[in-house]
C-alpha positions as CSV (number, residue, x, y, z in Angstrom):
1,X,-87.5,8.8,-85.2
2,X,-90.1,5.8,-85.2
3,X,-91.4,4.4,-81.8
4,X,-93.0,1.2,-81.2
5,X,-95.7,1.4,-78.2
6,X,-97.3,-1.3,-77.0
7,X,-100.9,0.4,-76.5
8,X,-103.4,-1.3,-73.5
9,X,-106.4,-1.6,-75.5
10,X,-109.3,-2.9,-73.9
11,X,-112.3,-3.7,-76.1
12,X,-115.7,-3.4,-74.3
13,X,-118.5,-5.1,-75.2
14,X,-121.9,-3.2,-74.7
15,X,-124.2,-5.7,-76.6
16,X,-126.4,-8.2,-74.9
17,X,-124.3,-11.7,-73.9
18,X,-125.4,-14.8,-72.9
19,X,-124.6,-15.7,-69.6
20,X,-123.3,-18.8,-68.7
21,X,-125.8,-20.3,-66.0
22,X,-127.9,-17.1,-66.3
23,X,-129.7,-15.3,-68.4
24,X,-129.3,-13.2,-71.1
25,X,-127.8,-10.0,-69.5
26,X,-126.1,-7.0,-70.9
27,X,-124.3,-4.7,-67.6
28,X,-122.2,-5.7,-64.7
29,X,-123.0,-6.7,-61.0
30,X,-120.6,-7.8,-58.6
31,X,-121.9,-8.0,-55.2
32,X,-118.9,-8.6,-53.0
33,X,-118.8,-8.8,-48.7
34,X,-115.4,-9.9,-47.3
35,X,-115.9,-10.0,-43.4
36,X,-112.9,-8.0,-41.9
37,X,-112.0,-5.4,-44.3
38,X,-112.3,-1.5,-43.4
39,X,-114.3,0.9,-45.1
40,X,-112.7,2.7,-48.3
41,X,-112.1,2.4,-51.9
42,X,-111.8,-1.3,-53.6
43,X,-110.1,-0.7,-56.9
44,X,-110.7,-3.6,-59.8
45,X,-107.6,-3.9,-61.3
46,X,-107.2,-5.8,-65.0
47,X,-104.5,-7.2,-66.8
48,X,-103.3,-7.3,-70.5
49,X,-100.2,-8.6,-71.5
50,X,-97.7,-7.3,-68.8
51,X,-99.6,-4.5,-67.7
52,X,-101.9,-4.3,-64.8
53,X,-105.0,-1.3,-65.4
54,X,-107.2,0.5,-63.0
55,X,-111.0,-0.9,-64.8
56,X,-113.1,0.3,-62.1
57,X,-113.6,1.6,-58.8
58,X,-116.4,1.3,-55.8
59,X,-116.7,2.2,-52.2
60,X,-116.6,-0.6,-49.6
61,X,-119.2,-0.6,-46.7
62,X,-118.0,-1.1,-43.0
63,X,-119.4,-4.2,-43.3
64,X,-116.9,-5.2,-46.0
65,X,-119.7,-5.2,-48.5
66,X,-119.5,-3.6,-51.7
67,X,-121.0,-3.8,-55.3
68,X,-119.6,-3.1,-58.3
69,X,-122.2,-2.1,-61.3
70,X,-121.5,-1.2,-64.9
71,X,-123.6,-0.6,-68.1
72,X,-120.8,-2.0,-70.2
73,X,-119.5,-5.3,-69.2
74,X,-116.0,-6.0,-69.0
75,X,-113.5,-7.6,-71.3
76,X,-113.1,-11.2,-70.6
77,X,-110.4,-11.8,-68.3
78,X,-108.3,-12.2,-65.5
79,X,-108.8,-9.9,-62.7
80,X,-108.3,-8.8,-58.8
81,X,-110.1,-6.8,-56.4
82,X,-107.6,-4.4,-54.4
83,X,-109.2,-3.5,-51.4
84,X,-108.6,-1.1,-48.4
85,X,-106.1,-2.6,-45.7
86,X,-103.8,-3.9,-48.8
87,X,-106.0,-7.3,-49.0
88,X,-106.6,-8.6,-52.8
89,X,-107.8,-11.0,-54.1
90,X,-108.5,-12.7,-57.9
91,X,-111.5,-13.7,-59.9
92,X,-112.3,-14.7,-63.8
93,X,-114.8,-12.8,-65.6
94,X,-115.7,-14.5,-69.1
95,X,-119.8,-13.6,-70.1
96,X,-121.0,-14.5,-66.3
97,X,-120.7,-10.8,-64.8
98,X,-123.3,-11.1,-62.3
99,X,-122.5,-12.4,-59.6
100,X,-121.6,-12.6,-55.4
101,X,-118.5,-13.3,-54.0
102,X,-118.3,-14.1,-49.8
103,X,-115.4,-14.3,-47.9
104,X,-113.8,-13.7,-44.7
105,X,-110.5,-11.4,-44.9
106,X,-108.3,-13.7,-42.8
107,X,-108.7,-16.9,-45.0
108,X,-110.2,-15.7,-48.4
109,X,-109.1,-18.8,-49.8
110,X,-111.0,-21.3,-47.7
111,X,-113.9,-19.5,-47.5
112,X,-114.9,-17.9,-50.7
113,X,-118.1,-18.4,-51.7
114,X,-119.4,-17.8,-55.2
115,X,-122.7,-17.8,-57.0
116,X,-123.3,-17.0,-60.6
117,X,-119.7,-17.3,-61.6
118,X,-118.8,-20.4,-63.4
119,X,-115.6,-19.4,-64.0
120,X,-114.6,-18.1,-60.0
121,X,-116.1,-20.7,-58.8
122,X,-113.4,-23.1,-61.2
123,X,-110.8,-20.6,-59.9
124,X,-111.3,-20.7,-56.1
125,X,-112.0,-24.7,-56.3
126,X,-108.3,-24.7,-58.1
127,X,-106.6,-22.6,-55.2
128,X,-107.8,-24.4,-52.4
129,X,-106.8,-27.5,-54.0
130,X,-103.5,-26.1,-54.5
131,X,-103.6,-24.6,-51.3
132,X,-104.0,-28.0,-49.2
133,X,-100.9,-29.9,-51.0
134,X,-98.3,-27.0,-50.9
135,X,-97.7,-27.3,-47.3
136,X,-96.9,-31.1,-48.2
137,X,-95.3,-30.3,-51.5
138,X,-92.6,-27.9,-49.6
139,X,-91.9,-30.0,-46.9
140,X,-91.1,-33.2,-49.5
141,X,-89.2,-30.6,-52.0
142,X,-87.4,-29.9,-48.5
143,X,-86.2,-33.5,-47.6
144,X,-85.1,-34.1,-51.2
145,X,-82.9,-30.9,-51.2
146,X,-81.1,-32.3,-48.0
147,X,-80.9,-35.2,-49.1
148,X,-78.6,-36.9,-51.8
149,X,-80.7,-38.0,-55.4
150,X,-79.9,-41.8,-54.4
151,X,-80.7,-42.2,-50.8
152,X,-83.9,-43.9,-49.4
153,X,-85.3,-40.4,-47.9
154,X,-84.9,-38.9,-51.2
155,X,-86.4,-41.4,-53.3
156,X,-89.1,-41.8,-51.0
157,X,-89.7,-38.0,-51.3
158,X,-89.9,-37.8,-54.9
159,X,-92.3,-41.0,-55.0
160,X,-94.7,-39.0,-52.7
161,X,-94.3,-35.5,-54.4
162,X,-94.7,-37.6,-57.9
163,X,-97.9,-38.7,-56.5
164,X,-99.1,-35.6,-55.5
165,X,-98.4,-34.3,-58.9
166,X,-100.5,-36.7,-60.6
167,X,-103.3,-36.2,-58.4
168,X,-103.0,-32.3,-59.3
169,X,-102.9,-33.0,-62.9
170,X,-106.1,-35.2,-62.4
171,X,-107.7,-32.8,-60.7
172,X,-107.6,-30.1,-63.7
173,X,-108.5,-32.9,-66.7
174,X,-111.5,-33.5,-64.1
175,X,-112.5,-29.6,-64.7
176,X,-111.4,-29.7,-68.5
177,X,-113.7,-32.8,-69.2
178,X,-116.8,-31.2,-67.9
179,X,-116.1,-27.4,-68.5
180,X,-114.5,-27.7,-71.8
181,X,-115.6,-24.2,-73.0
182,X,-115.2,-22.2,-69.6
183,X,-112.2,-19.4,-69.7
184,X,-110.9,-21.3,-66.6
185,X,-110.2,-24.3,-69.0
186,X,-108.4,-22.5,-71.1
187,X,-106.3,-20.1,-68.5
188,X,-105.1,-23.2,-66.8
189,X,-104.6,-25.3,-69.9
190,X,-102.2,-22.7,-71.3
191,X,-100.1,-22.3,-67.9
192,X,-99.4,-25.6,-68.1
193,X,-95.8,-26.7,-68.7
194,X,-94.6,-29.5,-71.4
195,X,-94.2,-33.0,-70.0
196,X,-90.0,-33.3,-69.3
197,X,-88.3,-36.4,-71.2
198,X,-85.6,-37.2,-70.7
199,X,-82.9,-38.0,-73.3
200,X,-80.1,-40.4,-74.1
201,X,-77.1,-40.0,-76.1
202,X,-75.8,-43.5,-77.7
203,X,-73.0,-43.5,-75.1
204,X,-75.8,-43.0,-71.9
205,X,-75.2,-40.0,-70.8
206,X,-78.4,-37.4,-71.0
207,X,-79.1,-35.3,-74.2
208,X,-79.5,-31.8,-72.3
209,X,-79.6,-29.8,-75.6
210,X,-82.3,-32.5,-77.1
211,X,-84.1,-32.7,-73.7
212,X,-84.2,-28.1,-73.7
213,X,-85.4,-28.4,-77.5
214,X,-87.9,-30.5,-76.9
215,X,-89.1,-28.9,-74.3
216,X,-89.1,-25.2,-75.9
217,X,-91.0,-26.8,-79.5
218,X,-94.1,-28.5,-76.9
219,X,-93.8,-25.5,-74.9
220,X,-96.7,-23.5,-76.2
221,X,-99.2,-27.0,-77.1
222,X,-101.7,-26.0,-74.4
223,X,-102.0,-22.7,-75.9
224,X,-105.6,-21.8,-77.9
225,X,-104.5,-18.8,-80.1
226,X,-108.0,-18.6,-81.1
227,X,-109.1,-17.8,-77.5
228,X,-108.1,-13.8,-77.6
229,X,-109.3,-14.0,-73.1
230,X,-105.6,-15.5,-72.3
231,X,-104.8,-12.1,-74.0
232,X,-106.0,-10.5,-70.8
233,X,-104.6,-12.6,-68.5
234,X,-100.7,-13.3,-67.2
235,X,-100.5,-16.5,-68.5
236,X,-99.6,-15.6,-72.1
237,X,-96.9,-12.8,-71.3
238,X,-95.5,-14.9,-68.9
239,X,-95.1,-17.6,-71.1
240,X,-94.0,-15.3,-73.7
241,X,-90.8,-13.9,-70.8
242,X,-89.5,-17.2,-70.2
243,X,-89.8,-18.7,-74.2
244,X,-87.6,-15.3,-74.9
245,X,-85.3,-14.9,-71.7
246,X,-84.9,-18.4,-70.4
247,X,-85.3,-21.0,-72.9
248,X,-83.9,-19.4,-75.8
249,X,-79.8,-18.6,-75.4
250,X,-79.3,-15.0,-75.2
251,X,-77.2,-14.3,-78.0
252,X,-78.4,-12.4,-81.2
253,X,-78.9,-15.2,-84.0
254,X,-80.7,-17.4,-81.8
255,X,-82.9,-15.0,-80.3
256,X,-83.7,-14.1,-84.1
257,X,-84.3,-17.3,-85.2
258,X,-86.6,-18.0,-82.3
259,X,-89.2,-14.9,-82.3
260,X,-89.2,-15.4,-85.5
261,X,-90.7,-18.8,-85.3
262,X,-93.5,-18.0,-82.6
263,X,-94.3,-14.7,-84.2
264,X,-94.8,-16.2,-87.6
265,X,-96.8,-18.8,-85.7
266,X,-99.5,-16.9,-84.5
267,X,-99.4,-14.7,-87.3
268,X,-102.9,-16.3,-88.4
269,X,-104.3,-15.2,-84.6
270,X,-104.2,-11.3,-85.6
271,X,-104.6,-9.9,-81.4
272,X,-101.6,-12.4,-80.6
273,X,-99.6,-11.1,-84.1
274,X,-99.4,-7.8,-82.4
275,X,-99.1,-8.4,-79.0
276,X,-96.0,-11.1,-79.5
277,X,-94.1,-9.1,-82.5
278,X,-95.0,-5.7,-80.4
279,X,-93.3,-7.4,-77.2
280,X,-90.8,-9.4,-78.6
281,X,-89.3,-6.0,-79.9
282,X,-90.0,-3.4,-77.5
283,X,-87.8,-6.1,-74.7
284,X,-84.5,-5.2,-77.8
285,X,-84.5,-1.9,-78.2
286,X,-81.5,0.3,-77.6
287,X,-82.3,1.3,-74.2
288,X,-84.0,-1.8,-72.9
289,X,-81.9,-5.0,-74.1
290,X,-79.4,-6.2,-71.7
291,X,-78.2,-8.8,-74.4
292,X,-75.1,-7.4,-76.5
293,X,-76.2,-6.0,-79.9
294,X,-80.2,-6.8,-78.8
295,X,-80.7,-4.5,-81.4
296,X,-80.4,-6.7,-84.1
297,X,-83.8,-8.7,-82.8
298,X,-85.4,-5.7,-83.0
299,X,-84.0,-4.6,-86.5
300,X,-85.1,-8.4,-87.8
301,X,-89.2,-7.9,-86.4
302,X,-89.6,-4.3,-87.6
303,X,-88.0,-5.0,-90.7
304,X,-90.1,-8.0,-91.5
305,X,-93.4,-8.0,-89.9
306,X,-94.4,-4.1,-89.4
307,X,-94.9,-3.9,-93.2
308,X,-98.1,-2.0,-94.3
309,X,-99.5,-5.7,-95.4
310,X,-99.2,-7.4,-92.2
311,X,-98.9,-4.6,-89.3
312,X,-102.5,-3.3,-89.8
313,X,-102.8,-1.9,-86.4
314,X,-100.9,1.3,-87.2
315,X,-100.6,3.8,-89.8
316,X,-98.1,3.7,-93.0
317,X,-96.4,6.9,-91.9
318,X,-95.8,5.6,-88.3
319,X,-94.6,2.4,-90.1
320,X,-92.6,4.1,-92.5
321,X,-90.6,6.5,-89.6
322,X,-89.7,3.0,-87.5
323,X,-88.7,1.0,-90.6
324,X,-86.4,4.4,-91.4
325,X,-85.7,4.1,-87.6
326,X,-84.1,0.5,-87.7
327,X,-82.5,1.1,-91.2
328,X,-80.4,4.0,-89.2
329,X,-79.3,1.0,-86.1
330,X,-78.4,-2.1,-89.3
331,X,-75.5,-0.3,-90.2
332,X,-73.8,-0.7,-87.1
333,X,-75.1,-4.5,-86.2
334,X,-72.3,-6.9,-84.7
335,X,-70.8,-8.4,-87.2
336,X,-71.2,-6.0,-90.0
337,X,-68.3,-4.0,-91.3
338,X,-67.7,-0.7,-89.9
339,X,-68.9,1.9,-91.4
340,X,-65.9,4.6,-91.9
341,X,-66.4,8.2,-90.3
342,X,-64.1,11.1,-91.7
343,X,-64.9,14.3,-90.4
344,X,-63.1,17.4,-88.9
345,X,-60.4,17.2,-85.7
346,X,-59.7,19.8,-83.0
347,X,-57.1,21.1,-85.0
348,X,-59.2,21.6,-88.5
349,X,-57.7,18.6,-90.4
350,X,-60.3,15.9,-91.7
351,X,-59.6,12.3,-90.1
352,X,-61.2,9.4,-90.6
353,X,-61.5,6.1,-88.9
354,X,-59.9,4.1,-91.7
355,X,-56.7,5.5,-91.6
356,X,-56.1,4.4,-88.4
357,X,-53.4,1.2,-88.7
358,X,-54.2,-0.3,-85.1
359,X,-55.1,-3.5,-85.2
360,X,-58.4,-2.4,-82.8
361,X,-60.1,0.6,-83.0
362,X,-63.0,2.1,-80.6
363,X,-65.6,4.3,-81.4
364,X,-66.3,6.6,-78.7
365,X,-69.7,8.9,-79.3
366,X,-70.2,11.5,-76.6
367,X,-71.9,14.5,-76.2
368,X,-70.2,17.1,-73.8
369,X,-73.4,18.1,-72.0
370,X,-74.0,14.5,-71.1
371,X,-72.9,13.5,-67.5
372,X,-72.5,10.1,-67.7
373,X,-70.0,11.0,-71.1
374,X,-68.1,13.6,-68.3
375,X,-67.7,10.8,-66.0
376,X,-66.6,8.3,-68.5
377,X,-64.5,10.7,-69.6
378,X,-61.1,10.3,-67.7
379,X,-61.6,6.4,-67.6
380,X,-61.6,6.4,-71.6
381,X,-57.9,8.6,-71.6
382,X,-56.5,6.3,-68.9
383,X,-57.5,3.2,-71.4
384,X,-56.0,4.8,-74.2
385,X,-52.8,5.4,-72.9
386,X,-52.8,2.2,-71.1
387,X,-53.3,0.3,-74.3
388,X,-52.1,2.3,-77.4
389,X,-48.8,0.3,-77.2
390,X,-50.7,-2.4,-77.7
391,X,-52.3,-1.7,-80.9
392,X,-55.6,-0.3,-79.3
393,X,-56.7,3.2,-81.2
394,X,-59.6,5.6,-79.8
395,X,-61.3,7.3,-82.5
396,X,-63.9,9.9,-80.7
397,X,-67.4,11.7,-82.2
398,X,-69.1,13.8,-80.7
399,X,-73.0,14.2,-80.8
400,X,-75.4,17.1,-80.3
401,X,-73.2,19.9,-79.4
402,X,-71.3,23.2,-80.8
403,X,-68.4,23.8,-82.3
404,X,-67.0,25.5,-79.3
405,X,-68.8,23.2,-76.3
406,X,-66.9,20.2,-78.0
407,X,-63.2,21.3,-78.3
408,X,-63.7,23.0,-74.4
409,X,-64.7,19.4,-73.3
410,X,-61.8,17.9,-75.4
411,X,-59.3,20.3,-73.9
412,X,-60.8,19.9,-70.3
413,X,-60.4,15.9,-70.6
414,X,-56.9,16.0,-71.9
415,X,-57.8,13.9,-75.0
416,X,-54.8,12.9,-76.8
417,X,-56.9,10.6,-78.9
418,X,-58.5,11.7,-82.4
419,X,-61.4,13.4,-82.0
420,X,-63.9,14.7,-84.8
421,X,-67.6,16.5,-84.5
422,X,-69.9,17.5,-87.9
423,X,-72.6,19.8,-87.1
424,X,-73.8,18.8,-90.1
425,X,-74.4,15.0,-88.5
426,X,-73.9,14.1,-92.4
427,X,-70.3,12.2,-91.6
428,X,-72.5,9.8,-88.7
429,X,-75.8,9.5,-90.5
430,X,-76.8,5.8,-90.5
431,X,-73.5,4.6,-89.6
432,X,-72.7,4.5,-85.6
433,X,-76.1,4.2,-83.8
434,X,-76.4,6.0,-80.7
435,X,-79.5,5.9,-78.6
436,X,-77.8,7.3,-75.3
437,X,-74.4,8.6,-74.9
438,X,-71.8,7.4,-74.1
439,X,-71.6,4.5,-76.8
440,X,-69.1,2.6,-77.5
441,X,-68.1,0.1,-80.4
442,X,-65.0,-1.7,-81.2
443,X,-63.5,-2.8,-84.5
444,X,-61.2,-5.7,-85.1
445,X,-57.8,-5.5,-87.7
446,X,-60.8,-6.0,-90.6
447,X,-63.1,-3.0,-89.2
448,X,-65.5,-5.5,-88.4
449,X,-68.0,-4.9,-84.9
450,X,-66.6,-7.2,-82.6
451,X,-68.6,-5.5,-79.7
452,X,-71.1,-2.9,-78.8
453,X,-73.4,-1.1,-76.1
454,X,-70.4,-1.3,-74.1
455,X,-69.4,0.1,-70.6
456,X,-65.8,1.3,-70.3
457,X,-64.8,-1.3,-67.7
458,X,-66.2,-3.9,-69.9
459,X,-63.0,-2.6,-72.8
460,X,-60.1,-4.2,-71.2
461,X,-61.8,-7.6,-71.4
462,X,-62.7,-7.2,-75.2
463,X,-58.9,-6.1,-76.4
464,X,-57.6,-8.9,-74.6
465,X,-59.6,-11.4,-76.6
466,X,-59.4,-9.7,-79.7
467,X,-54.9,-9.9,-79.0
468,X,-55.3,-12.9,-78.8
469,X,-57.0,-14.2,-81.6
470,X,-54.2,-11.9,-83.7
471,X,-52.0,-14.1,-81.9
């Protein structure tokens, strides 16, 4: 069964690099002393995508001094020193990899001093910027929260936090002017968040869809995709998290339609291709998506972009073993008809799942070894029973077991619903997708999927809708 895995791969350079403000150099040398740490190991931690990797290690003094020195530099990027006594702190690394960092551990902030590092030095100048207005910033956001939108302590607020705002924004086109180039330029350009307008419908009140669209299609225009650093910095997967999870409705077709549109946007930027059709699919996979039939985001991706032509990173066997992966899950997609199942009873007769005449049917797949199935178990007869008079029919499979292991757990369960089992899997192939047992599906009067990925208190809910649109 095909796998997609999101690999950490972290490309080190080991030719000679230009410096900025140095000279040309080709190793790393990080001389670090924060007053007020203890003696121990200061790990250097690096990021790419949403993962966080150990890049390298040194001893700190009881000084707090400590020096990090490599032969190969490090990938451009975002990174922190975690140091003994649970103290961390960040710093950029772009081609300027020698350099000193001075702090003291109680304020590392305020009093960080850096030479040789263009792009720490932008970083640290940033923070304490940032760090002198928050105070200020929370205790306005404070008044305006207590206060109703349209009295004078309110507006008064927000014309002070506005203000403060600006002068923030100011502060970075300051840096961007005169370091266009720097990685700091483009880690804090990217971050940054569309301008919000505000629409109007004809009759006055506000547009909120118009005024969310507008805001997802600007949402990535600070974004270089030709600058592969971001790549190894949070800004681009947590831009990514809240395109996918917050800003886009959590519903199947729109989540389609949407990483679709960024994926085949960047498609030209060959690191981001991978990364954002990798993540995108990994976060809708059977076991991972909390949105119902998830799945069918991840069947869309695989299907269309982790073709030999364009998914270059892997090999066409692995390809070939996902595509067959996903083409075993689009059978079973909401909204496609259910497949029929006929295969052999308790009692030796062949059933299948289209003669049943209830108007709903569920599809229960278990496996008798599994203990969430053996707790599931006893709910799933009391729903029957409960809702058979109703026009709700079970229909049950079981999955990777014996002959004699499945009738023992029918018989132990009291199931007075069909139940069938192939040890040949031939009668399930391709048809009812089962990642983790138990799994449950539910077919309306046409045998279409009208829900999925289910949890048995979640049932009750879905037969009651489905009555009543027969109603």
């Amino acid at each position: 069964m095909g796998k997609l895995k999101l690999a950490i791969v972290v490309f080190v350079c080991v030719c000679s690099i230009g410096a900025l403000r140095a000279q040309t150099i080709d190793s790393t040398l990080i001389d670090v002393t924060i007053e007020g740490i203890p003696p121990g190991i200061a790990r250097v931690v690096g990021t790419y995508g949403d993962q966080n990797y150990l890049a390298d290690s040194t001893m700190v003094d009881d000084k707090g001094h400590l020096v990090l020195k490599r032969k190969n530099l490090l990938p451009a990027g975002y990174y922190f020193f975690l140091l003994p006594g649970q103290r961390n702190f960040p710093f950029l690394i772009d081609k300027d990899q020698r350099f000193t960092l001075r702090a003291k551990a109680n304020d590392l902030i305020g009093t960080m001093e850096v030479e040789g590092s263009l792009n720490t030095e932008l970083l640290y100048k940033n923070l304490l910027f940032q760090s002198i207005q928050d105070p200020e910033l929370g205790r306005l956001s404070e008044i305006m929260r207590k206060n109703p939108p349209n009295s004078a302590e309110y507006l008064e607020a927000k014309v002070f936090q506005l203000e403060m705002l600006a002068g923030r924004k100011t502060h970075l086109e300051e840096i961007y002017k005169e370091f266009p180039d720097a990685l700091f330029t483009s880690f804090k350009r990217a971050g940054q968040n569309p301008d919000f307008v505000e629409f109007k419908k004809p009759n006055g009140d506000t547009d909120t869809l118009r005024q969310v669209l507008h805001y997802r299609d600007h949402f990535w225009d600070g974004v270089d995709f030709k600058d592969t650093r971001l790549l190894y910095t949070p800004v681009i997967v947590n831009k990514l998290k809240r395109y996918i999870k917050e800003l886009t409705p959590q519903n199947p077709d729109s989540l389609v339609k949407v990483s679709d549109q960024i994926i085949r946007r960047v498609m030209p930027y060959k690191d981001y291709f991978r990364f954002f059709s990798n993540w995108i699919a990994l976060q809708h996979e059977n076991t991972k998506t909390t949105v119902m039939d998830g799945e069918a985001v991840y069947v869309h991706i695989v299907k269309t972009f982790f073709t030999d032509e364009l998914a270059t990173w892997d090999t066409p066997e692995n390809l070939a073993k996902l595509r067959l992966h996903v083409s075993e899950m689009e059978a079973s997609l909401l909204g496609r008809k259910g497949p029929d199942v006929r295969a052999m009873d308790v009692n030796g007769e062949y059933k299948s799942i289209y003669e049943l005449t209830a108007p709903i049917v569920v599809i229960f797949m278990f496996s008798p070894d599994c203990e969430h199935c053996q707790k599931e178990a006893p709910e799933i007869e009391r729903l029957y029973k409960k809702w058979k008079p109703r026009g709700v029919e079970f229909f049950g499979i079981s999955i990777s077991t014996t002959d004699a292991e499945w009738k023992a757990f029918v018989k132990k369960n009291g199931f007075t619903f069909t139940n069938v089992f192939d040890p040949t899997n031939r009668a399930i192939y391709a048809k009812y997708f089962v990642d983790i047992t138990p799994e449950l599906y539910v077919l309306n009067k046409d045998r279409t999927i009208v829900a999925k990925n289910l949890k048995s208190e979640q049932l009750e809910t879905i037969f009651e809708r489905e009555l009543r649109k027969l109603k």
